[in-house]
matplotlib code that plots the C-alpha trace (Angstrom):
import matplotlib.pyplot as plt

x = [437.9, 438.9, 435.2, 437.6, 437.2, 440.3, 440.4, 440.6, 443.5, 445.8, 445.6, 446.8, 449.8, 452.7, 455.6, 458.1, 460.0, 458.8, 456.1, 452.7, 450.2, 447.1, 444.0, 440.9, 437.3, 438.1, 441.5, 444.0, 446.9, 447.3, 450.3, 453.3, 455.6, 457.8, 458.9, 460.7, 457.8, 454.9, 451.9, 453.1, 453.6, 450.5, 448.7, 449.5, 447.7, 444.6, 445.3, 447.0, 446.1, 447.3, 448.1, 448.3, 444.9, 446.1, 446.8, 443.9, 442.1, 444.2, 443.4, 439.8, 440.0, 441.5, 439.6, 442.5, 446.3, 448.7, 452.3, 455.2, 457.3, 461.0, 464.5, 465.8, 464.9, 467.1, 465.6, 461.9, 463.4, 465.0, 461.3, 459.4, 461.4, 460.9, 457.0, 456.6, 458.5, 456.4, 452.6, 453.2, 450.9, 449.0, 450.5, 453.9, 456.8, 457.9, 461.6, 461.3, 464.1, 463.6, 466.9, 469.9, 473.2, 476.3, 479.4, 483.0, 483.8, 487.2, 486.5, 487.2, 489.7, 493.3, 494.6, 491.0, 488.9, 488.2, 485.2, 482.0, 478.2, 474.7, 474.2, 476.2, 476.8, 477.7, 480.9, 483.3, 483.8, 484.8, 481.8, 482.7, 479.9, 477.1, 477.7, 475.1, 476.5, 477.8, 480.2, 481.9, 482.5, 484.4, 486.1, 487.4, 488.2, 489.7, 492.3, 493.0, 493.9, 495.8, 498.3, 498.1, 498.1, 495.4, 493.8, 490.4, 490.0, 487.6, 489.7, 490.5, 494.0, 494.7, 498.1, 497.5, 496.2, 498.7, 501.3, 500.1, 500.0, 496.6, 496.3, 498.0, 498.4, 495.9, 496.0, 496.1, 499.3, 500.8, 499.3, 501.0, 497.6, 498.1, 501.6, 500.3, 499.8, 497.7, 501.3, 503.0, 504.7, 503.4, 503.1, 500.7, 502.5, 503.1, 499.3, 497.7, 500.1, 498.5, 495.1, 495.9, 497.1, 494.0, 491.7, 492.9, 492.6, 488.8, 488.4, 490.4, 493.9, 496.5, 499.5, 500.2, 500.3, 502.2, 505.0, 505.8, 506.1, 507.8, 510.2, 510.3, 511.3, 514.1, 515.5, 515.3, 516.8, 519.9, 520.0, 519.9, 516.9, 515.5, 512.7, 511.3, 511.6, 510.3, 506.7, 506.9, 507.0, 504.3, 502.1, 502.8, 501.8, 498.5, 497.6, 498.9, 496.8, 493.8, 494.0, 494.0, 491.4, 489.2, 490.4, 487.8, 489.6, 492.4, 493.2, 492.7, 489.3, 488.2, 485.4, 482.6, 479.2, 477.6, 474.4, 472.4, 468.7, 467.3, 463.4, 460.0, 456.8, 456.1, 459.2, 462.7, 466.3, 468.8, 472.0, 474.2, 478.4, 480.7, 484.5, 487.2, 491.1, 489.7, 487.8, 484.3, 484.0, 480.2, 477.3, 473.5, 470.9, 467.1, 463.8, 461.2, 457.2, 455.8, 452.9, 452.1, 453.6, 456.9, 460.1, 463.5, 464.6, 462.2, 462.8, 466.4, 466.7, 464.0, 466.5, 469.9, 468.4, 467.6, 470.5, 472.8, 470.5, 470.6, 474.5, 474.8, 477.4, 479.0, 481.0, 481.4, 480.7, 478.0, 478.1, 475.3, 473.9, 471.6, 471.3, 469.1, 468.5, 470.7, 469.9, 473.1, 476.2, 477.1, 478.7, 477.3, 479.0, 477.4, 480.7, 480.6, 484.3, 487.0, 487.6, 484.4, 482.2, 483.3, 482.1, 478.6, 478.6, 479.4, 477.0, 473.9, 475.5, 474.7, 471.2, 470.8, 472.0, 469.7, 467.1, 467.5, 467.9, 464.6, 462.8, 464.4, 463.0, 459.6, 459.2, 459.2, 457.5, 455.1, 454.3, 451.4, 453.9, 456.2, 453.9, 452.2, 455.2, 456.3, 452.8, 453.0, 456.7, 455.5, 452.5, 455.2, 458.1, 455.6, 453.0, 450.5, 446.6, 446.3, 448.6, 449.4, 448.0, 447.4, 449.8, 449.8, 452.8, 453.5, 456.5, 456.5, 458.5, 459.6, 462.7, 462.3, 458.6, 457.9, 455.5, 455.0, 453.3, 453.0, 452.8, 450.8, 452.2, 449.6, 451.4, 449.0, 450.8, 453.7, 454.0, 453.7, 449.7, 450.7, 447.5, 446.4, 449.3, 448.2, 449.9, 448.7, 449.0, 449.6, 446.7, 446.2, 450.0, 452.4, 455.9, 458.3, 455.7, 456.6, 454.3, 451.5, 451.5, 451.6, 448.1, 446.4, 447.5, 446.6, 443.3, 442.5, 443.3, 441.3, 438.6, 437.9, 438.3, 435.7, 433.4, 434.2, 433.3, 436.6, 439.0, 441.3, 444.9, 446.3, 449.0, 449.9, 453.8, 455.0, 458.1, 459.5, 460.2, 457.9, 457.0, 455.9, 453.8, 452.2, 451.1, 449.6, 448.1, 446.2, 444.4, 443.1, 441.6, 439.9, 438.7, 438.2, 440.1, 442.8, 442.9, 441.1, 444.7, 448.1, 450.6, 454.2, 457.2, 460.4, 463.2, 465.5, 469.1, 468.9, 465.8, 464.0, 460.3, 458.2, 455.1, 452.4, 452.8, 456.1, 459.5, 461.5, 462.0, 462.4, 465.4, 465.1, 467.4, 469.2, 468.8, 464.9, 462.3, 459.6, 462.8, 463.2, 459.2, 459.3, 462.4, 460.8, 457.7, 459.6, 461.7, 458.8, 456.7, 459.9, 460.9, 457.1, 456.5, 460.3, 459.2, 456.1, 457.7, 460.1, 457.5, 455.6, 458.9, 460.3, 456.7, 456.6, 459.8, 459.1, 455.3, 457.9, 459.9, 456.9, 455.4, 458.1, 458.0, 456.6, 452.6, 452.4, 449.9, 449.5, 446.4, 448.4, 451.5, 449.3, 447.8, 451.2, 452.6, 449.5, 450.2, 453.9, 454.7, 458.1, 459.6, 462.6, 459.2, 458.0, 461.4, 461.9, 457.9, 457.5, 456.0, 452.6, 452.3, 452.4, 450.4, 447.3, 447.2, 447.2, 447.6, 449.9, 451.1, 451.6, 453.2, 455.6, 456.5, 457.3, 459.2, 461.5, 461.9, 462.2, 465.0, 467.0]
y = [52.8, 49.2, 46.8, 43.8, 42.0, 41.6, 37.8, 37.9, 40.5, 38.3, 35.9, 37.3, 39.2, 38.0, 35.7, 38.3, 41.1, 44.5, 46.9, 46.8, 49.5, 49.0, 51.6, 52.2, 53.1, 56.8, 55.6, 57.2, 55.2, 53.7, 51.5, 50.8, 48.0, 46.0, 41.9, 39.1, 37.7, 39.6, 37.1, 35.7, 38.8, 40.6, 37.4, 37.0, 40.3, 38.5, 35.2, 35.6, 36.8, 39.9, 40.6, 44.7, 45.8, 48.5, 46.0, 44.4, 48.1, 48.7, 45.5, 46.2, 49.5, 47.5, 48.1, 48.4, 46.3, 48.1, 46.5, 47.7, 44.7, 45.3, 43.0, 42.8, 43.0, 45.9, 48.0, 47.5, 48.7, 51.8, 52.6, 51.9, 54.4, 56.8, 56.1, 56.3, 60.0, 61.4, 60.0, 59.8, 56.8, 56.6, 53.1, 53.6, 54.6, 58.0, 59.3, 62.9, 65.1, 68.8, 69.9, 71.1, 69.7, 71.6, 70.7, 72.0, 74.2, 74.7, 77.8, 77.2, 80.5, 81.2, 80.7, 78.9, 79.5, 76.6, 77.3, 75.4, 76.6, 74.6, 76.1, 74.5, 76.8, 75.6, 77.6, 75.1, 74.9, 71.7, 70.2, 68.0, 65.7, 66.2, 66.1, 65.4, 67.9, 71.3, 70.3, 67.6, 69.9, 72.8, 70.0, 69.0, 72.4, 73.6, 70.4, 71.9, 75.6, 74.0, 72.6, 74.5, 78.5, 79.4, 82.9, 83.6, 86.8, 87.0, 89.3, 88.4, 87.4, 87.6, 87.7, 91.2, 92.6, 90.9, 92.0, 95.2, 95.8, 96.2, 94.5, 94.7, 92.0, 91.6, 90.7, 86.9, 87.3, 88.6, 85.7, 83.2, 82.0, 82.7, 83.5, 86.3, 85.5, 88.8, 90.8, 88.1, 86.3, 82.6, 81.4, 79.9, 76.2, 75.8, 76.7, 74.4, 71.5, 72.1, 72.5, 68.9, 67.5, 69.1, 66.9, 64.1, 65.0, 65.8, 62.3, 60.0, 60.2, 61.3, 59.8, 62.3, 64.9, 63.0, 61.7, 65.4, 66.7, 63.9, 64.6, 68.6, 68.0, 65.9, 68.7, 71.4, 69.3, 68.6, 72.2, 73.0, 74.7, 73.0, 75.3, 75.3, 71.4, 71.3, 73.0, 70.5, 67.9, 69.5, 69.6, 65.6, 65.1, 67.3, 65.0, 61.5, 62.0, 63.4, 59.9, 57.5, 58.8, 58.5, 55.4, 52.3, 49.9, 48.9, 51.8, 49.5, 49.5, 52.7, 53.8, 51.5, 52.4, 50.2, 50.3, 48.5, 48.6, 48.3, 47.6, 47.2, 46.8, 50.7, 52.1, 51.6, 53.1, 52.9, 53.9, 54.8, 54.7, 55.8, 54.7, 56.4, 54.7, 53.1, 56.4, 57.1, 60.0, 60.3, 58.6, 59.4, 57.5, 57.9, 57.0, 55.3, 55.3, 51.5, 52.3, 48.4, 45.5, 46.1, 43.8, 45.2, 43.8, 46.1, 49.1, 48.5, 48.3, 51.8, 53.2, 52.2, 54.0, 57.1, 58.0, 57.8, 59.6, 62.1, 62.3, 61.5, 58.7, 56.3, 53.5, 50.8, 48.6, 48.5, 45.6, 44.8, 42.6, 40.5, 40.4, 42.5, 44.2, 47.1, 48.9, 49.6, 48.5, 47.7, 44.5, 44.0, 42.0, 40.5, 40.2, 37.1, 38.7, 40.9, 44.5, 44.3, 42.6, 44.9, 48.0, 46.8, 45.8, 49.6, 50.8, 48.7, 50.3, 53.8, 52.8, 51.2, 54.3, 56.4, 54.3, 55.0, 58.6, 58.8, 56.4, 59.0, 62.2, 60.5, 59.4, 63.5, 64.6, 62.1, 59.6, 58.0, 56.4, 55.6, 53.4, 52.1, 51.2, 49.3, 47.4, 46.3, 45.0, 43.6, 41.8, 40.6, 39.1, 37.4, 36.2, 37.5, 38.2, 41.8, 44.4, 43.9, 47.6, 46.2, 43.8, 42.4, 40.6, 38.5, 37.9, 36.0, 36.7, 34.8, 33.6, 29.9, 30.0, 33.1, 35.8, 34.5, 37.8, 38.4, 41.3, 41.9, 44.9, 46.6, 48.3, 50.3, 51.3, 49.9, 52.4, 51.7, 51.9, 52.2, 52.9, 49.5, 47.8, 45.1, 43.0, 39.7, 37.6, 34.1, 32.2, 28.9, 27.2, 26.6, 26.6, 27.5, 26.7, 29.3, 27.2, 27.0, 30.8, 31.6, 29.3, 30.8, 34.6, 34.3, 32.9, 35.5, 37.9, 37.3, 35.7, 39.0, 40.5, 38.4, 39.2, 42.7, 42.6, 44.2, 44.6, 41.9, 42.3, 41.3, 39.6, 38.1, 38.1, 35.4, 35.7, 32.1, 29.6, 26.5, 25.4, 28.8, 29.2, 25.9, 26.7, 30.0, 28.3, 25.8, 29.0, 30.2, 26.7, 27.0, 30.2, 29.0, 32.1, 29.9, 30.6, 34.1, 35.6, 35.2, 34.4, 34.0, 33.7, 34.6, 33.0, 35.2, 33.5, 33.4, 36.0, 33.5, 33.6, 30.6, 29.9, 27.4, 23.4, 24.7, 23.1, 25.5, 28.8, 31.9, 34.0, 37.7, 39.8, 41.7, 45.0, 44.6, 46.9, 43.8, 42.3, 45.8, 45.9, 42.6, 43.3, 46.1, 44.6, 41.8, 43.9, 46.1, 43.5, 41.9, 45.7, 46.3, 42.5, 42.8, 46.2, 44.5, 41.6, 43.3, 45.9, 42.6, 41.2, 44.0, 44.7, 40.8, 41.4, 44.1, 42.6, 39.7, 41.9, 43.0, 39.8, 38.3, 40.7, 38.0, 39.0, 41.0, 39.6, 39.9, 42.5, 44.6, 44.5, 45.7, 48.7, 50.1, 49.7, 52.0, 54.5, 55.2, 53.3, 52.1, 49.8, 52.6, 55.1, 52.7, 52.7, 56.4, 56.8, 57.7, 55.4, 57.4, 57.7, 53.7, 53.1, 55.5, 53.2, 49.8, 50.4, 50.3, 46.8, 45.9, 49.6, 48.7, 45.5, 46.9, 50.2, 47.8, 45.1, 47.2, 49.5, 46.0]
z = [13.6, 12.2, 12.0, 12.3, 15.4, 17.6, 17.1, 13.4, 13.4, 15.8, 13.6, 10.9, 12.8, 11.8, 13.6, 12.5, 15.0, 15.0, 16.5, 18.1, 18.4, 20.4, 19.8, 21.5, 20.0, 19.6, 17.4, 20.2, 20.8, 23.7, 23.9, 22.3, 22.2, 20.3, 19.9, 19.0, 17.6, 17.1, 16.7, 20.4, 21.8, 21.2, 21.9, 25.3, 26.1, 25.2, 26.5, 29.7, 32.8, 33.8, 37.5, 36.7, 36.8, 34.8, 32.1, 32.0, 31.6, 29.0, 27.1, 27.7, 25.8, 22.9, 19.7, 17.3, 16.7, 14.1, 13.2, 11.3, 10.8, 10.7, 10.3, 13.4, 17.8, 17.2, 14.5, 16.8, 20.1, 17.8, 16.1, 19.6, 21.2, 18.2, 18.5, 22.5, 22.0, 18.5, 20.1, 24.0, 24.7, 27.9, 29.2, 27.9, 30.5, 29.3, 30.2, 29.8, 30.2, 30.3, 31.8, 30.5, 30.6, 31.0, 28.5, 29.0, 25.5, 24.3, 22.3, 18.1, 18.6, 18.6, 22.1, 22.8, 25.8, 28.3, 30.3, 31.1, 29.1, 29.0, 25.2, 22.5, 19.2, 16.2, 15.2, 15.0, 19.1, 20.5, 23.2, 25.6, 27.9, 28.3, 32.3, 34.5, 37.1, 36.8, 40.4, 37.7, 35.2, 38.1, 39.5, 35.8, 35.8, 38.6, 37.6, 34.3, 35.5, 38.8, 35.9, 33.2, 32.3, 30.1, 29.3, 30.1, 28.8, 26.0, 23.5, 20.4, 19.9, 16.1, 15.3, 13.3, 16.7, 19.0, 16.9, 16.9, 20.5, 20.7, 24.4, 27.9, 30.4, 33.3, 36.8, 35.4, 34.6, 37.3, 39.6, 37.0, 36.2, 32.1, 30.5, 28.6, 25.0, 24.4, 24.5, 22.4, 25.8, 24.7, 21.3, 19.3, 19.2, 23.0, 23.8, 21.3, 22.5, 26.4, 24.9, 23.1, 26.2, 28.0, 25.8, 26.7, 30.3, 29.9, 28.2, 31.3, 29.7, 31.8, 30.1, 27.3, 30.5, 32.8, 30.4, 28.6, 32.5, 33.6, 30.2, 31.3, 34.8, 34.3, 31.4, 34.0, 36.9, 34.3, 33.4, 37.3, 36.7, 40.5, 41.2, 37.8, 38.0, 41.4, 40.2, 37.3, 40.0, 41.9, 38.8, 38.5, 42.0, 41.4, 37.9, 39.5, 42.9, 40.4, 38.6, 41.6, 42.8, 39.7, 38.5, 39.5, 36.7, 35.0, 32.5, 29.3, 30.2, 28.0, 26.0, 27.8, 28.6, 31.9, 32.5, 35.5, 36.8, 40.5, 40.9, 42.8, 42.2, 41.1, 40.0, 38.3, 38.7, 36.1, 36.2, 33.4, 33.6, 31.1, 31.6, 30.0, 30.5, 33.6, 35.1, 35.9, 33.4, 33.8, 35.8, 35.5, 37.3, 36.2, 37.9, 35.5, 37.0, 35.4, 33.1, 33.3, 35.1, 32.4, 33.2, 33.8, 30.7, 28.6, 30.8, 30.9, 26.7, 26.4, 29.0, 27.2, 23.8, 25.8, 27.8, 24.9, 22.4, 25.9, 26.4, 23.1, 23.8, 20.7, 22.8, 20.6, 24.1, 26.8, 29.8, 31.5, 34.3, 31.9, 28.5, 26.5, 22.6, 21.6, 18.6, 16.5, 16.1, 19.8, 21.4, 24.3, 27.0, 30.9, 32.7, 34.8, 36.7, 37.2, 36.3, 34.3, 36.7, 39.2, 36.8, 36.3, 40.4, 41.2, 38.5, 40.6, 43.9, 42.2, 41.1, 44.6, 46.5, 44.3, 45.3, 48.9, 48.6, 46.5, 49.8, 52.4, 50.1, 49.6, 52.9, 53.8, 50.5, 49.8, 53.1, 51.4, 48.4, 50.9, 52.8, 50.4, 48.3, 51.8, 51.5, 48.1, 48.8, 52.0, 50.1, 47.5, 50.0, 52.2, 49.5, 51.4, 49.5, 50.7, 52.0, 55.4, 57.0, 59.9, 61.6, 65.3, 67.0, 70.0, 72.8, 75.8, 79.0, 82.1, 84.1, 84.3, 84.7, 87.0, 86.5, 83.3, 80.7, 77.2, 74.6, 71.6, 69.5, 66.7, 63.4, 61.0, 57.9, 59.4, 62.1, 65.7, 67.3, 71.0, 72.2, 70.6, 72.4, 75.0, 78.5, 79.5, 82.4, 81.6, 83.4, 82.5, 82.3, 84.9, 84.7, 81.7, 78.6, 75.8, 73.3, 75.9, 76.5, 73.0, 72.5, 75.5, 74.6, 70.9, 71.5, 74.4, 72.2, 68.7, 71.4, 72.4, 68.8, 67.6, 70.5, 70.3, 66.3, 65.9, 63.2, 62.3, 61.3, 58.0, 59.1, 62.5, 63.7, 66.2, 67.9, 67.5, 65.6, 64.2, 67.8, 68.6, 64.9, 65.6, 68.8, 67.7, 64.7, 66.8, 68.5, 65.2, 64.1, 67.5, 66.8, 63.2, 61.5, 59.9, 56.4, 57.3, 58.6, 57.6, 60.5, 60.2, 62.8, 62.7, 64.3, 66.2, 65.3, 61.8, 61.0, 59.1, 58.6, 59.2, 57.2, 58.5, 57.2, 55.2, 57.1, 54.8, 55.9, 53.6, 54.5, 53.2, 51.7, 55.1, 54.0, 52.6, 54.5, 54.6, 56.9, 58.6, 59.5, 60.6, 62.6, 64.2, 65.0, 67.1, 68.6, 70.1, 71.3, 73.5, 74.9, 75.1, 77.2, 79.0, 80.7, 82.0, 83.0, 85.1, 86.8, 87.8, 89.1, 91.1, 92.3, 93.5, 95.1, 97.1, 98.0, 99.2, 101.2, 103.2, 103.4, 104.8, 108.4, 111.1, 111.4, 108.0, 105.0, 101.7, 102.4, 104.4, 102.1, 99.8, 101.8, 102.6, 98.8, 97.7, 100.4, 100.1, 96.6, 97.7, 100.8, 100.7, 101.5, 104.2, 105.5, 105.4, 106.7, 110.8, 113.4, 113.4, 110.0, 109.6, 112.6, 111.1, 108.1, 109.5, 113.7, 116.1, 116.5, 112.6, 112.3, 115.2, 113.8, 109.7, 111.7, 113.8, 110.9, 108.0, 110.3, 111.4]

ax = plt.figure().add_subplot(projection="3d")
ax.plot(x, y, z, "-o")
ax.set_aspect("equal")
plt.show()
């Protein structure tokens, strides 16, 4: 392995673009990457620090730098994705793709063949795609044979044996599915002008099509031909509805590839669009596992080079959301608006749906990932140290002041903990004092915790705004655990989160799942507290009730409740069976009041 320190070879790496190779102390590659400037580049491994700890393993392992300097940020992404594929490096994102495509063949033959095949041979056939799904290809398909007749008989319809009546029409024939060009019935010229027209279906052009019918249907209504011209019309109405629903863009918009990426902390989704006279004529979205803490720009320009080496596409154009380094000869636009913006917009809404479907999938498959992915993207919204595993939050409830309680929720992995669940009876404050309630309930509570030598949660949940958060703080400087647990609170109009000493608040995205947690949290602890509010209220009601009877106390209120469990029970309860739980002249009084 190279004796030169790794300090003496970064300084003698060029400022040049090109291509990094980092080695360890057996010589096996580990990484490989390319840059603008190489001497930077591969510095900052060394000088930085990394938040990926598997970064910083990998820079540990470091024994060895090679570089191949090249002309442009091009040629290097080109060669880096040549070297990731020949070595397969340990920290490099890999897209493998072992499946296999299916094209749509039209058969190098006379009459040729349309049909759909995973295998390309090389005998002159034409090979259309790849498509990502065999359903595209029928659909494609099933649009071709609805308009035109073609044969699908694999004989071989030389003109020698055609001629010499070597073949008889099928059953195809007869269901007007294929004009019979086997006998003779349909010459050469008319078929290869439908299979011409049927290329330029498969590639997003209709107009070829639509005007020659259009044409045909207006010779055969003159001629007074009006069922032959009404199927022509029938086949425009098949192609027309066909295109509008297809078309996303305005048909000048042709021979584009999009491409758009959705990330988090573990994984990316890209999402590859190719558009053909305004039509979607293929989309693809991949999943990439990050190796190291790579950005989307990197990912996004490995991706690009893959998925057209994959579907082996040769648009002269890409747009993208940000800008990034094509190899080749490629103008690459960011559309800011219109037709174009609206592509690359739709092109994220794939990658994003993608997403959701791989969350729903894991979420069944996997639950592990899925939580933890939830923690890390937790940890990351909320800037929180550690991922929040275990999270507690509070509500209060009352009606101006009375039978004032409160809740404390638990969430472990960011899943309900009911048996950890807690009711308190406010105490110490009178009257309607939500910022009061919250001090006394969150210092009972981690009180107790402390006491206890209990667990702690990671994170701390207040339902309320910044009077509410102060309040709640002030109980954990008490306690002295400020500092020692996060505590947020979120604001019920707006959904914004409160942090302590910070009059901002941070508003996240609607549809983000630290939101969604948070959300859920909240919304437990008030059904959770509500529920025991009103038990307590409609038990303090009926206690009333009793109370109120001329000679009845609160003891004995409280002896007849625990007997029959209702006043409707009491009501519906003989004079003897009140009288032999709290005698004869109470039991007379409560049968005669509760019956007026």
């Amino acid at each position: 392995m190279n004796s030169i320190s790794i300090d003496v070879q970064l300084k003698t790496l060029p400022d040049s673009p090109g291509v990094y190779q980092f080695f360890d102390e057996a010589g096996k590659i580990l990484y490989v990457g390319k840059a603008k400037n190489l001497k930077k580049r591969v510095s900052s491994y060394f000088t930085k620090t990394h938040n990926s700890g598997k970064t910083r393993v990998m820079v540990r392992k470091i024994r060895s730098i090679k570089h191949i300097v090249v002309p442009t940020e091009s040629d290097a992404l080109l060669l880096e994705n040549n070297l990731i594929k020949e070595h397969q490096p340990r920290y490099n994102v890999l897209l493998r793709d072992d499946k296999s495509y299916p094209w749509l063949c039209i058969k190098n033959e006379r009459f040729p063949r349309i049909f759909p095949t995973r295998k390309r041979i090389r005998d002159g056939s034409e090979y259309f795609g790849p498509y990502t799904q065999m359903k595209t290809v029928r659909a494609l398909l099933d649009l071709i044979k609805s308009v035109y007749p073609l044969r699908t008989c694999n004989y071989d319809l030389s003109e020698e044996k055609v001629s010499a009546g070597k073949y008889k029409r099928c059953l195809e024939y007869h269901l007007g599915n294929c004009l019979g060009p086997c006998e003779g019935l349909q010459d050469s010229e008319s078929y290869d002008r439908q299979i011409d027209d049927i290329r330029q279906i498969i590639k997003g052009n209709f107009k070829s099509s639509l005007h020659y019918f259009r044409h045909r249907m207006q010779q055969l209504a003159t001629d007074m031909r009006f069922e032959e011209a009404q199927q022509i019309k029938e086949k425009i109405e098949i192609l027309e509805n066909y295109q509008s629903k297809s078309t996303v863009v305005h048909p000048k918009i042709n021979n584009v590839d999009v491409f758009s990426i959705i990330s988090d902390s573990s994984h990316a989704y890209v999402n590859y669009m190719q558009i053909s006279h305004g039509l979607v004529v293929r989309s693809h979205t991949i999943e990439i596992k990050k190796k190291l803490d790579e950005s989307d720009e990197d990912l996004l320009s490995l991706a690009i080079v893959t998925l057209r080496e994959r579907f082996e596409a040769d648009s002269p154009e890409i747009y993208l959301p940000f800008p990034v380094p094509v190899s080749g000869e490629v103008r690459v636009k960011v559309p800011k608006s219109g037709d174009k913006r609206k592509i690359v917009q739709l092109s994220e809404r794939n990658a994003r749906y993608y997403r959701q479907e791989r969350f729903k999938q894991i979420k069944i498959t996997d639950p592990d990932r899925h939580v933890k992915r939830i923690m890390e993207q937790m940890k990351k919204d909320l800037r929180l140290s550690s991922e929040p595993r275990h999270i507690e939050c509070f509500d209060n409830s009352n009606i101006q002041g009375s039978n004032p309680v409160a809740a404390c929720v638990v969430f472990r992995d960011a899943k309900p903990a009911k048996k950890e669940y807690r009711h308190y009876n406010i105490k110490t404050v009178e009257g309607p004092d939500d910022f009061a309630s919250m001090r006394e309930v969150v210092y009972r509570r981690y009180k107790r915790l402390l006491e206890e030598e209990a667990d702690l949660p990671q994170l701390i949940v207040i339902d309320g705004g910044k009077g509410q958060l102060s309040a709640a703080l002030s109980s954990l400087e008490q306690l002295e655990l400020r500092g020692k647990i996060a505590i947020i609170g979120i604001a019920k109009r707006l959904e914004e989160i409160y942090f302590p000493n910070d009059s901002i608040p941070l508003y996240l995205d609607k549809k983000s799942e630290s939101l969604k947690v948070i959300q859920l949290l909240r919304n437990e602890a008030h059904r959770f507290g509500i529920t025991f509010h009103r038990n307590k209220r409609s038990k303090a009601a009926i206690s009333s009730a009793l109370e109120g009877i001329d000679g009845i106390g609160e003891k004995t209120a409280r002896e007849l409740l625990r007997k029959f469990k209702s006043v409707k029970r009491i009501r519906e309860a003989s004079l003897q069976e009140i009288s032999e739980l709290v005698g004869p002249s109470k039991a007379q009084k409560v049968y005669e009041s509760l019956r007026e």
